[in-house]
OpenMM code with the backbone's topology and positions (N, CA, C; nanometers):
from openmm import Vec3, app, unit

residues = "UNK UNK UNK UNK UNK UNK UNK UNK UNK UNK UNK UNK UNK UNK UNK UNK UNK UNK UNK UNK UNK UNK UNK UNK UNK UNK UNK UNK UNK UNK UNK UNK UNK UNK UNK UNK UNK UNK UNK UNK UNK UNK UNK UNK UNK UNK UNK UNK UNK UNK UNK UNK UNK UNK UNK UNK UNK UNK UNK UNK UNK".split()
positions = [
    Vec3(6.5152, 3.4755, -4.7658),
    Vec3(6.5262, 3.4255, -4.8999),
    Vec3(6.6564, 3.4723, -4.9652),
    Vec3(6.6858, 3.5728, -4.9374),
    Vec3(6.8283, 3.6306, -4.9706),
    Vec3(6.9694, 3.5384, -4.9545),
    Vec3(6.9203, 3.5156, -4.7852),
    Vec3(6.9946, 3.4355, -4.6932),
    Vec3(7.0259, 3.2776, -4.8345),
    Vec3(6.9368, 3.2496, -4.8440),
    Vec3(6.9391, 3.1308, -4.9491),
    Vec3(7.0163, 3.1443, -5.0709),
    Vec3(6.9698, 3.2926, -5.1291),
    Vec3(7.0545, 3.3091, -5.2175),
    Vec3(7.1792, 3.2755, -5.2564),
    Vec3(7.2027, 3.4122, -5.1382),
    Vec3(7.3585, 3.4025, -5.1278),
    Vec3(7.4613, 3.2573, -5.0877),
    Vec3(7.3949, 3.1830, -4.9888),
    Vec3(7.4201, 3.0099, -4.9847),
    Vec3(7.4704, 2.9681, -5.1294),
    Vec3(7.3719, 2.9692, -5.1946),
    Vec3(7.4031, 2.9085, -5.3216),
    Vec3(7.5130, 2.9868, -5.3955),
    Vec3(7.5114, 3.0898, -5.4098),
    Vec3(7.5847, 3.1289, -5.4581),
    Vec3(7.7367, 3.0763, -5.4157),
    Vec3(7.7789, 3.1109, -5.2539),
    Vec3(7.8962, 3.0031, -5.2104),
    Vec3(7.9066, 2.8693, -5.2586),
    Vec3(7.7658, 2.8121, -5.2174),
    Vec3(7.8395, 2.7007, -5.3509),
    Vec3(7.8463, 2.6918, -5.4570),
    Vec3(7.8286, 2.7728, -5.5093),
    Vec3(7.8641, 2.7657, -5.6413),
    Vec3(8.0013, 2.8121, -5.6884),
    Vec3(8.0174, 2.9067, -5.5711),
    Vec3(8.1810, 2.9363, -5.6108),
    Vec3(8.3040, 2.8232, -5.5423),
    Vec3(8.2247, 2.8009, -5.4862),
    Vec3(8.3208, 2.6250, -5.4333),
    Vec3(8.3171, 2.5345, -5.5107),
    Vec3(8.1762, 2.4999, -5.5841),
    Vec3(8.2039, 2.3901, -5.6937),
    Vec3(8.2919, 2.4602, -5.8085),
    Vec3(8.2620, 2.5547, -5.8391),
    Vec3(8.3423, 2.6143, -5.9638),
    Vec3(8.4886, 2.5947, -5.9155),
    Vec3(8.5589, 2.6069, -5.7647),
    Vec3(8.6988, 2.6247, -5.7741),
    Vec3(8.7534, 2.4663, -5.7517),
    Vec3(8.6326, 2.3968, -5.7237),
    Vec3(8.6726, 2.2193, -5.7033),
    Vec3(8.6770, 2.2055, -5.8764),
    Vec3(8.5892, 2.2294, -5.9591),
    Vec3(8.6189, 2.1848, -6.0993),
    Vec3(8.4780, 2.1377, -6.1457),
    Vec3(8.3344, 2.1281, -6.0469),
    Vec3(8.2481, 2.1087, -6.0998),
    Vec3(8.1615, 2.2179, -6.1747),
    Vec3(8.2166, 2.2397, -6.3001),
    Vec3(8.1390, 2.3296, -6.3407),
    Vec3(7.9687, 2.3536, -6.3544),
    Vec3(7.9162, 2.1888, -6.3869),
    Vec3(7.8247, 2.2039, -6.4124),
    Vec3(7.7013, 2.2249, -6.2799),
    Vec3(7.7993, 2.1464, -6.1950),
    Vec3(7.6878, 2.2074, -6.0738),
    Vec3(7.7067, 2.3382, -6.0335),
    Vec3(7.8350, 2.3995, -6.0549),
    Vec3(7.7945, 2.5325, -6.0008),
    Vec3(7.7242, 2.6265, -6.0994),
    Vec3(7.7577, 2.6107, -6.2641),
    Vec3(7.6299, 2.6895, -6.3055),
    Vec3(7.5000, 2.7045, -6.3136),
    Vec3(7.4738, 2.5531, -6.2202),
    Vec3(7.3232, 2.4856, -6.2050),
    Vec3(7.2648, 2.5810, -6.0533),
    Vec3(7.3564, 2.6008, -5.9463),
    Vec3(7.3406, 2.6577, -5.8445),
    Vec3(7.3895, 2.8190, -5.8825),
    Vec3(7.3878, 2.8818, -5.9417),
    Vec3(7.3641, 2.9891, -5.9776),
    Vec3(7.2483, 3.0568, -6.0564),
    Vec3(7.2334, 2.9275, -6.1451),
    Vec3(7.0607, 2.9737, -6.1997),
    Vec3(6.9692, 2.9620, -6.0506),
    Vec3(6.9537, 2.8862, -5.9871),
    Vec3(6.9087, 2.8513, -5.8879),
    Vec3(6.9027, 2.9732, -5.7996),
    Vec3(7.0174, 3.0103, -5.7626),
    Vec3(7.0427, 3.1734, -5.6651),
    Vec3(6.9971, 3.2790, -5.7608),
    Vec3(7.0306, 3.2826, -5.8682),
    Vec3(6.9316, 3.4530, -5.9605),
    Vec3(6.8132, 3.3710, -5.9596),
    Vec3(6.7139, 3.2772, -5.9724),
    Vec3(6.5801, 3.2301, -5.9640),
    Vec3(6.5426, 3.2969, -5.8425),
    Vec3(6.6212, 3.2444, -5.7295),
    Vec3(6.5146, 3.2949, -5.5526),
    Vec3(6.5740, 3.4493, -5.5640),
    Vec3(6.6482, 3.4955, -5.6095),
    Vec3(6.6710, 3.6602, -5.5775),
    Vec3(6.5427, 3.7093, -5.6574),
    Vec3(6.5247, 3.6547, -5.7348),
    Vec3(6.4576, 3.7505, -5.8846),
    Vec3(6.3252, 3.7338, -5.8075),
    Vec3(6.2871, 3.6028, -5.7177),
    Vec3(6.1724, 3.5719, -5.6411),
    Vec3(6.1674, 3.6522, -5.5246),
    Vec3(6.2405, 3.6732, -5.4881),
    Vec3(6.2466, 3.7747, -5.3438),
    Vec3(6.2160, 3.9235, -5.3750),
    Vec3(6.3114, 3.9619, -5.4828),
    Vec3(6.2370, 4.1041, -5.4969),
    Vec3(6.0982, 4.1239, -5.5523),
    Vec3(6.0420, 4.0250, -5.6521),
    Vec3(5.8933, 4.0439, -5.6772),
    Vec3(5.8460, 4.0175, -5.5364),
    Vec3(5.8541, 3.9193, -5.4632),
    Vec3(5.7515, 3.9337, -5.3169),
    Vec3(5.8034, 4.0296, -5.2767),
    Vec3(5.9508, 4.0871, -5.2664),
    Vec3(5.9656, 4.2404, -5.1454),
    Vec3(5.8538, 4.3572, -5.2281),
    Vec3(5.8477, 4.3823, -5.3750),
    Vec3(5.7896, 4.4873, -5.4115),
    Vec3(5.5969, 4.4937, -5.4033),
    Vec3(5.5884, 4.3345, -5.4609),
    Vec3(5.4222, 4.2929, -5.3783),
    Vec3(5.3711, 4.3424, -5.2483),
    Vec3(5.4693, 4.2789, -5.1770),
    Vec3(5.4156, 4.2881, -5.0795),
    Vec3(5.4228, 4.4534, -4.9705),
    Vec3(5.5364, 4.5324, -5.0878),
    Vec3(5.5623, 4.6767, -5.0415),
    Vec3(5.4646, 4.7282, -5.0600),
    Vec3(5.3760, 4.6977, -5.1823),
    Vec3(5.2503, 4.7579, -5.2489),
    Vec3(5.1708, 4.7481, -5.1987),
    Vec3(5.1062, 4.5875, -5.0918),
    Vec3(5.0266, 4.5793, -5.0739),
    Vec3(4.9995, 4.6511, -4.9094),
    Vec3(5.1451, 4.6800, -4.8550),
    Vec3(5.1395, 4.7439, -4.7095),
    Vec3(5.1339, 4.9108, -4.7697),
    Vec3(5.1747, 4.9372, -4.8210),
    Vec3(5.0926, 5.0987, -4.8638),
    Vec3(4.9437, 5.1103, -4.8831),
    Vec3(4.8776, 5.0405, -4.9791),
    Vec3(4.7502, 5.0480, -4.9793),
    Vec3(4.6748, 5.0277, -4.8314),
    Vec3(4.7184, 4.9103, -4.7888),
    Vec3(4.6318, 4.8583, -4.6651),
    Vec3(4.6658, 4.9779, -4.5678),
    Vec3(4.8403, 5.0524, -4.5416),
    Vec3(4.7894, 5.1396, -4.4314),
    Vec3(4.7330, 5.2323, -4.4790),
    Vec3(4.7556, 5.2584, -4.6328),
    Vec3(4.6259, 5.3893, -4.6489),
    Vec3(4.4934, 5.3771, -4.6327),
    Vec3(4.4636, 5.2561, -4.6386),
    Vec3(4.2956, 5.2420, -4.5901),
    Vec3(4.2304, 5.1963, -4.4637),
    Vec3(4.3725, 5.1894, -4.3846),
    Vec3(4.3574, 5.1870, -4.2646),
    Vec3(4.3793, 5.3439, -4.1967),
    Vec3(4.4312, 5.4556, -4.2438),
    Vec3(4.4299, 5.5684, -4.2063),
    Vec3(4.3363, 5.6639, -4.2393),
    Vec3(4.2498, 5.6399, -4.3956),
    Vec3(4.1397, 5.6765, -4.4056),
    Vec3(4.0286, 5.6499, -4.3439),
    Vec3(4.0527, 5.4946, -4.2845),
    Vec3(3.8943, 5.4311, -4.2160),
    Vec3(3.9683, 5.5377, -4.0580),
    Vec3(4.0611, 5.5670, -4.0536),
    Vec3(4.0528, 5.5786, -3.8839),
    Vec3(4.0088, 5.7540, -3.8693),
    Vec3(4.0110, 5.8469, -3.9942),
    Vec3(4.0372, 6.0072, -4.0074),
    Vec3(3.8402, 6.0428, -4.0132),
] * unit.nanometer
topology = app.Topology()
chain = topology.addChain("A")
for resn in residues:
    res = topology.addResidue(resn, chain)
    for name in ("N", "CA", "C"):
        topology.addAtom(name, app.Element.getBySymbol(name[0]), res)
């Protein structure tokens, strides 16, 4: 998802140096949207692999 990000972001700095401004500030909201989306799923899903191996190390002790 990063990978995507950053995509957009190149184009956006390509449309900005061709002269389309408006698509590249359109593909930059677009790239901070999936970053801002990637770190809520990286921190979710960080949360949810702590709990699960802790209750997978309690069920095993």
């Amino acid at each position: 998802m990063i990978k995507l990000a950053i995509m957009c972001l190149v184009v956006a700095a390509i449309a900005a140096i061709l002269g389309f401004g408006g698509v590249a500030g359109a593909f930059v909201d677009i790239a901070v949207w999936i970053a801002i989306i990637a770190v809520v799923l990286f921190v979710v899903f960080l949360l949810l692999g702590m709990f699960a191996g802790k209750k997978a190390r309690d069920a095993l002790d």
